[in-house]
MMTF fields as JSON, N, C-alpha, C and O atoms, coordinates in Angstrom:
{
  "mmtfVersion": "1.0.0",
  "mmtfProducer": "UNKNOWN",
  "numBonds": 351,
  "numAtoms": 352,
  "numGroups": 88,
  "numChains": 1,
  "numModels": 1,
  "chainsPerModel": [1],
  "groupsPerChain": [88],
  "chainIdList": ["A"],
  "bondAtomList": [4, 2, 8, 6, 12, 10, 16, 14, 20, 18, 24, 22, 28, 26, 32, 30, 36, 34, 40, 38, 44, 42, 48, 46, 52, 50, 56, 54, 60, 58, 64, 62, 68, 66, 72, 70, 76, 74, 80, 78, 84, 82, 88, 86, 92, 90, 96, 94, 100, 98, 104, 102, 108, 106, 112, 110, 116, 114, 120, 118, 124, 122, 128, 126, 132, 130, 136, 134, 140, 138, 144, 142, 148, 146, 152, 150, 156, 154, 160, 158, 164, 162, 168, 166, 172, 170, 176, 174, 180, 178, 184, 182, 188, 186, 192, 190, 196, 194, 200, 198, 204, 202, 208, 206, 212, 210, 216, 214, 220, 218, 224, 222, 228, 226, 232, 230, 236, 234, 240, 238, 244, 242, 248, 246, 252, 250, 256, 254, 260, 258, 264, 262, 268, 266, 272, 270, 276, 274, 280, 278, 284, 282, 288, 286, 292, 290, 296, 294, 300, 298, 304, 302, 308, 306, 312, 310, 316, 314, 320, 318, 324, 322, 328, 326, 332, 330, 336, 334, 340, 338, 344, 342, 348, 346],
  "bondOrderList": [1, 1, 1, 1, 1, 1, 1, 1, 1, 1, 1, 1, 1, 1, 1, 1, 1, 1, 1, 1, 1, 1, 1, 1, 1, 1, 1, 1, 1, 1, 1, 1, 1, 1, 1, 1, 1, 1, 1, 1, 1, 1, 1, 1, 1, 1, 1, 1, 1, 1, 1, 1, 1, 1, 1, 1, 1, 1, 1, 1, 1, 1, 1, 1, 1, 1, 1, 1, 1, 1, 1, 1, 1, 1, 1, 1, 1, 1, 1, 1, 1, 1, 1, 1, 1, 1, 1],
  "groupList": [{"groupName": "UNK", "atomNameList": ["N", "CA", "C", "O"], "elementList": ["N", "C", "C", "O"], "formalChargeList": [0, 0, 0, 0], "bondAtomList": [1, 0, 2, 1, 3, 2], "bondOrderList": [1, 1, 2], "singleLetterCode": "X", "chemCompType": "L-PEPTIDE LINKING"}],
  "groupTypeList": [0, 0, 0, 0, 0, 0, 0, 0, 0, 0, 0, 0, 0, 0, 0, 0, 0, 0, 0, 0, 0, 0, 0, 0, 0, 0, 0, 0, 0, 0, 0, 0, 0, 0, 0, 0, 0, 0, 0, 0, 0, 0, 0, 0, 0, 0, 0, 0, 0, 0, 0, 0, 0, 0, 0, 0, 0, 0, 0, 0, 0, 0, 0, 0, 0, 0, 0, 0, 0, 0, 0, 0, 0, 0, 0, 0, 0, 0, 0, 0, 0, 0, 0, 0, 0, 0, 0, 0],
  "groupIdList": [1, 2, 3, 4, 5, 6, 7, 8, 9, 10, 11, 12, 13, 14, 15, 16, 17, 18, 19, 20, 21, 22, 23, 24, 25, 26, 27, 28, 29, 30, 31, 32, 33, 34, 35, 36, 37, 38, 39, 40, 41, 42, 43, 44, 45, 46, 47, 48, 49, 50, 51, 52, 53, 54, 55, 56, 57, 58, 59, 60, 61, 62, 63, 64, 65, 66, 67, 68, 69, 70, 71, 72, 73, 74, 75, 76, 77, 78, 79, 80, 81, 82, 83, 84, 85, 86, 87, 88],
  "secStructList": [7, 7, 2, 2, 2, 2, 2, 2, 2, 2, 2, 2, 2, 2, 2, 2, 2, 2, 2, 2, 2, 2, 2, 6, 6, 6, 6, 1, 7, 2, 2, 2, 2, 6, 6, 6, 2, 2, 2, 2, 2, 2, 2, 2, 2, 2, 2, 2, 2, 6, 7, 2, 2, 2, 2, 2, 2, 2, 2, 2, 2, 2, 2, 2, 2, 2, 2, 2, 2, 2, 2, 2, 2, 2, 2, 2, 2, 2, 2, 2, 2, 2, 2, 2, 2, 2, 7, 7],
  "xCoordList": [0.854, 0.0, 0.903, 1.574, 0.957, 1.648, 0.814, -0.308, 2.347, 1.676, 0.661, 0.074, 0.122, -0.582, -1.847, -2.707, -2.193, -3.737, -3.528, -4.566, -2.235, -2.902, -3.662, -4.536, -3.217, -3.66, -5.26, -6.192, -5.368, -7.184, -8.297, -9.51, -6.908, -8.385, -8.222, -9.208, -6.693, -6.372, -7.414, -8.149, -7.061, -7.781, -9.719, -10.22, -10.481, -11.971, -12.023, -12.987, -11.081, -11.237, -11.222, -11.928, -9.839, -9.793, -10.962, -11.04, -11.554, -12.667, -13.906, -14.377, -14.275, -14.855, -14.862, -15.748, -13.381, -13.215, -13.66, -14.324, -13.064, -13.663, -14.956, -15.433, -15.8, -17.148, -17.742, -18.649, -17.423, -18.106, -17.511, -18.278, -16.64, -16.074, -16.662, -16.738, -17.141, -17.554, -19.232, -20.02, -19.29, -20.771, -21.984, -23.118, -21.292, -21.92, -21.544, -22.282, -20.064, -19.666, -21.05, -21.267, -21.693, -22.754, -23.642, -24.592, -24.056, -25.12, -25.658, -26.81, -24.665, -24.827, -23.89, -23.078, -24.224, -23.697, -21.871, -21.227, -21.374, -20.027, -19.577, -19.296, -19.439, -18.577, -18.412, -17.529, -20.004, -19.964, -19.724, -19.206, -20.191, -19.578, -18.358, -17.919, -17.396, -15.826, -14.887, -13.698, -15.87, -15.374, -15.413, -14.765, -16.482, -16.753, -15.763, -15.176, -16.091, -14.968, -13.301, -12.582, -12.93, -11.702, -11.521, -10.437, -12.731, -12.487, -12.62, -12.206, -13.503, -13.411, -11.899, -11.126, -11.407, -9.686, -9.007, -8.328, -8.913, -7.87, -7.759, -6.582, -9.118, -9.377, -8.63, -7.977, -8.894, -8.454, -6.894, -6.388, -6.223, -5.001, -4.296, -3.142, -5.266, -4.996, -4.714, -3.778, -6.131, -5.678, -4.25, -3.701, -4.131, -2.912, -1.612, -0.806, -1.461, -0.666, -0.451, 0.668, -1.475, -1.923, -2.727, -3.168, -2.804, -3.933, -4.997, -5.707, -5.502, -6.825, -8.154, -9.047, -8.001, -9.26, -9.478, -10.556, -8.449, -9.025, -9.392, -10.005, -8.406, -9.12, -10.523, -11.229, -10.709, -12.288, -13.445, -14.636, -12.823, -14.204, -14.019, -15.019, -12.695, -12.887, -13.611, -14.356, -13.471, -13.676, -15.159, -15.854, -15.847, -17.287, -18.137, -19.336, -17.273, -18.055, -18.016, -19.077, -17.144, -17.209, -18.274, -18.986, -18.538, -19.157, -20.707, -21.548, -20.944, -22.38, -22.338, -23.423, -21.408, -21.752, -22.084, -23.194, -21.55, -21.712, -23.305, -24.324, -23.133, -25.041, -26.315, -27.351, -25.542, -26.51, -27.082, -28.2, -25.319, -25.572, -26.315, -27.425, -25.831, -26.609, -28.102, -28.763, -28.57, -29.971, -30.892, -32.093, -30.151, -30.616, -30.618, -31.516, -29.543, -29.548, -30.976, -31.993, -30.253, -31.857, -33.167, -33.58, -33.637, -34.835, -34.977, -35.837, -34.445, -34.717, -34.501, -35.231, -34.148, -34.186, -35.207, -35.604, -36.162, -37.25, -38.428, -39.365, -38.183, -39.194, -39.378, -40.537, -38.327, -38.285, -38.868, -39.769, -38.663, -39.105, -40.466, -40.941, -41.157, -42.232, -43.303, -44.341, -43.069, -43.657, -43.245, -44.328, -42.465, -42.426, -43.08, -43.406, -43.199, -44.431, -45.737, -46.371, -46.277, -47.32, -47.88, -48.899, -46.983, -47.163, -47.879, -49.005, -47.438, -47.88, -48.401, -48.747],
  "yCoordList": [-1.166, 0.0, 1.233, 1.481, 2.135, 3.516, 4.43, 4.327, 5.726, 6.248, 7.029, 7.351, 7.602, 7.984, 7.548, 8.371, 6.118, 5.352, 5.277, 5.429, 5.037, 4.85, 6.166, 6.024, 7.531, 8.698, 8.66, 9.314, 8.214, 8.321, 7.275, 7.073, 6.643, 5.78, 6.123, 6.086, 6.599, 7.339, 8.246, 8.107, 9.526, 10.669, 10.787, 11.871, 9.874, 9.884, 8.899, 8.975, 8.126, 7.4, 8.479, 8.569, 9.333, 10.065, 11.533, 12.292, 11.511, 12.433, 11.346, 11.615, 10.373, 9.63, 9.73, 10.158, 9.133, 9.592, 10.535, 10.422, 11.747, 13.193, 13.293, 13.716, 12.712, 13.285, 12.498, 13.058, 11.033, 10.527, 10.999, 10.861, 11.312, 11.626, 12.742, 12.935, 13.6, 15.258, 14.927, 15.482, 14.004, 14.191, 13.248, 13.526, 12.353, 11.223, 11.202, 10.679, 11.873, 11.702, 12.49, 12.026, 13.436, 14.073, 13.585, 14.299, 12.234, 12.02, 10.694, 10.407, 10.196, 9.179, 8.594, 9.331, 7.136, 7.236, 7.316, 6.357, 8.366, 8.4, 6.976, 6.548, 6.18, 5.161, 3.87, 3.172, 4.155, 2.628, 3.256, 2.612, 4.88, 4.996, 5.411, 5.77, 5.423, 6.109, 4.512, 4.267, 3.812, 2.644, 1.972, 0.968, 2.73, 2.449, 3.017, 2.686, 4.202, 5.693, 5.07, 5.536, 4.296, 3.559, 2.528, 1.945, 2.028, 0.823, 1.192, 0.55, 2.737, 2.93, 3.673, 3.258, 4.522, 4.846, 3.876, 4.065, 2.847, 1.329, 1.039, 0.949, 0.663, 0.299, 1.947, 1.771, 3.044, 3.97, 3.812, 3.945, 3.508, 3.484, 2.254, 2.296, 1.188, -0.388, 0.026, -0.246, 0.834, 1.496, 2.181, 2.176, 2.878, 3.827, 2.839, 3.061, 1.881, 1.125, 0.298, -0.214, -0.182, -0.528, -1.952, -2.625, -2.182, -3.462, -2.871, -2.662, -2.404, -2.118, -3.164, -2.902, -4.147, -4.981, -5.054, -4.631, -5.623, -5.461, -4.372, -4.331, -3.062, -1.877, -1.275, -0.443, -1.701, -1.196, -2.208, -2.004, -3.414, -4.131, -3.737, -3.231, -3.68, -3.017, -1.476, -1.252, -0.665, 0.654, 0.687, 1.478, -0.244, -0.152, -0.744, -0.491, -1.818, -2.592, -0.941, -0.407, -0.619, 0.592, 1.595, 2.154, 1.942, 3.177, 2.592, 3.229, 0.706, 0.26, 0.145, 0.137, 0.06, -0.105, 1.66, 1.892, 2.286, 4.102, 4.072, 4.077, 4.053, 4.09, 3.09, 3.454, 1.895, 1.537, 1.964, 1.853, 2.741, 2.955, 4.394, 4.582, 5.397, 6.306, 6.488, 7.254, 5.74, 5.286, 4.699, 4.897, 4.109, 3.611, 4.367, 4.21, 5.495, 6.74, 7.736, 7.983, 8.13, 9.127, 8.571, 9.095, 7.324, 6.626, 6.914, 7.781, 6.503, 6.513, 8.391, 8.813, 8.857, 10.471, 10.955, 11.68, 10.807, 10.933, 10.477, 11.136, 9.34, 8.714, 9.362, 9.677, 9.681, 10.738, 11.912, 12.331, 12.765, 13.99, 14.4, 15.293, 12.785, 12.438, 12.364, 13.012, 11.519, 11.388, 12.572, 12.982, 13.268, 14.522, 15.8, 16.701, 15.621, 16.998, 16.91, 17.775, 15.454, 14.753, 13.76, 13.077, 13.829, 13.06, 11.671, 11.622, 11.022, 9.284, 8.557, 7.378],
  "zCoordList": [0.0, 0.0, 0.0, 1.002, -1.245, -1.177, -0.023, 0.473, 0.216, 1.257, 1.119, 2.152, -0.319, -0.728, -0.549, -0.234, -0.727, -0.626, 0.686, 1.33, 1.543, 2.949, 3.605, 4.46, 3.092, 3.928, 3.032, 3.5, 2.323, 1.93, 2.543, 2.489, 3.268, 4.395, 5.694, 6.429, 6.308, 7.138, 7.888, 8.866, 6.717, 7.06, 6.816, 7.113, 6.393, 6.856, 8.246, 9.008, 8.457, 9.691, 11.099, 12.103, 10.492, 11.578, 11.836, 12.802, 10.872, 11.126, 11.799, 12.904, 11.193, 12.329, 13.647, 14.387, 13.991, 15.267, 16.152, 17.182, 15.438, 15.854, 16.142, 17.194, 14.746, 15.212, 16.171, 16.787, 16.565, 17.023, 18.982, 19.935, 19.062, 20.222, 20.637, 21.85, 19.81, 19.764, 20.219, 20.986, 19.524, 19.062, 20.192, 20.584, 20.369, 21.303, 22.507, 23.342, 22.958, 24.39, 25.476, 26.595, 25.042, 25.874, 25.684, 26.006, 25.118, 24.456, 25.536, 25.863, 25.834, 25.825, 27.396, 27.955, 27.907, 29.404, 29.214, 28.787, 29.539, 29.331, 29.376, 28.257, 30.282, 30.259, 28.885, 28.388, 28.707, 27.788, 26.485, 25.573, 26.309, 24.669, 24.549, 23.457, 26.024, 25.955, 25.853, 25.65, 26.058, 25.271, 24.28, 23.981, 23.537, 22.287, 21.001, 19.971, 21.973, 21.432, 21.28, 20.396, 21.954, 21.567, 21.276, 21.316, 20.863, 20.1, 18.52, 17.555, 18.564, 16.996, 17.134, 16.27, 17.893, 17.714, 17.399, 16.389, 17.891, 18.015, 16.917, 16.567, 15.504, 14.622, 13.496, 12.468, 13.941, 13.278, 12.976, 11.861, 14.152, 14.638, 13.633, 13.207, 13.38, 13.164, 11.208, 10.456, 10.97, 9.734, 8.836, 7.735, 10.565, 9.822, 9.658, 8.755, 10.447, 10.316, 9.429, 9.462, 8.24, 7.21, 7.437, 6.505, 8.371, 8.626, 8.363, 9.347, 7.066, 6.653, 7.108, 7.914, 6.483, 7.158, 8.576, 8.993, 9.576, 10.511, 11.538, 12.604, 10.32, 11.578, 10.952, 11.521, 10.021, 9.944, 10.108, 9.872, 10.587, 11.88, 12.821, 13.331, 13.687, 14.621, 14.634, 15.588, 13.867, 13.953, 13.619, 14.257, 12.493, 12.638, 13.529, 13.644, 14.383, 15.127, 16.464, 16.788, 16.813, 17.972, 17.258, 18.091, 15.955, 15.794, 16.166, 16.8, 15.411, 16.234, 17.57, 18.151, 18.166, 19.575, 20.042, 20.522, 19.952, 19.668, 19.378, 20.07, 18.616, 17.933, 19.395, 19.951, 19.475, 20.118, 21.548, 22.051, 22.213, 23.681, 23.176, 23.674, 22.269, 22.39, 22.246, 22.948, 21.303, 21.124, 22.623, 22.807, 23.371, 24.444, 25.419, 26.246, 25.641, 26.22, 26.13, 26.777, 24.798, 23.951, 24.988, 26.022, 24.299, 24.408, 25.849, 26.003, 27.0, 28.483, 28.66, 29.558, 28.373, 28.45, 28.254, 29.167, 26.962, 26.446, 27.283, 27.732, 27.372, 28.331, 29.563, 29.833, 30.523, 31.986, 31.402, 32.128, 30.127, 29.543, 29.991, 30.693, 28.891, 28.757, 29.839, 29.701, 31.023, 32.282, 33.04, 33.458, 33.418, 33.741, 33.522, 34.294, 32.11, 31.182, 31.548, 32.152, 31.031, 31.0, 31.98, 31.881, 32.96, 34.25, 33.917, 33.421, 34.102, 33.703, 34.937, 34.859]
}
């Protein structure tokens, strides 16, 4: 792999990163997505090194685990919203 093709899988991995660190750390219960959050780094990391395949299972399997704790976050937030406004 020239160093050229490696910085074009490199550099969208590492905006991944970013956003998902930016974007989900408040979102969601710090602990379980700051572990998610480095399991998609690890896989970023696994990239730059040129183990392409396995850093982008690792890195998509962390962005679903990302997705799922935040979704499960959201949902129970909403719900307290909900019974709070509207008293249940």
């Amino acid at each position: 792999m020239t160093r050229r093709s490696r910085w074009l899988w490199v550099t969208p991995a590492c905006l991944v990163v970013v956003a998902l660190s930016c974007g989900t750390a408040g979102a969601a219960e710090k602990t379980k997505v700051d572990r998610a959050t480095k399991q998609v780094e690890q896989g970023a990391k696994q990239i730059g090194q040129g183990k392409v395949g396995p850093g982008f299972k690792e890195m998509f399997t962390g962005i679903g685990h990302t997705i799922v704790e935040g979704a499960k976050f959201s949902g129970n937030t909403m719900g307290e919203y909900f019974k709070k406004t509207f008293g249940s």
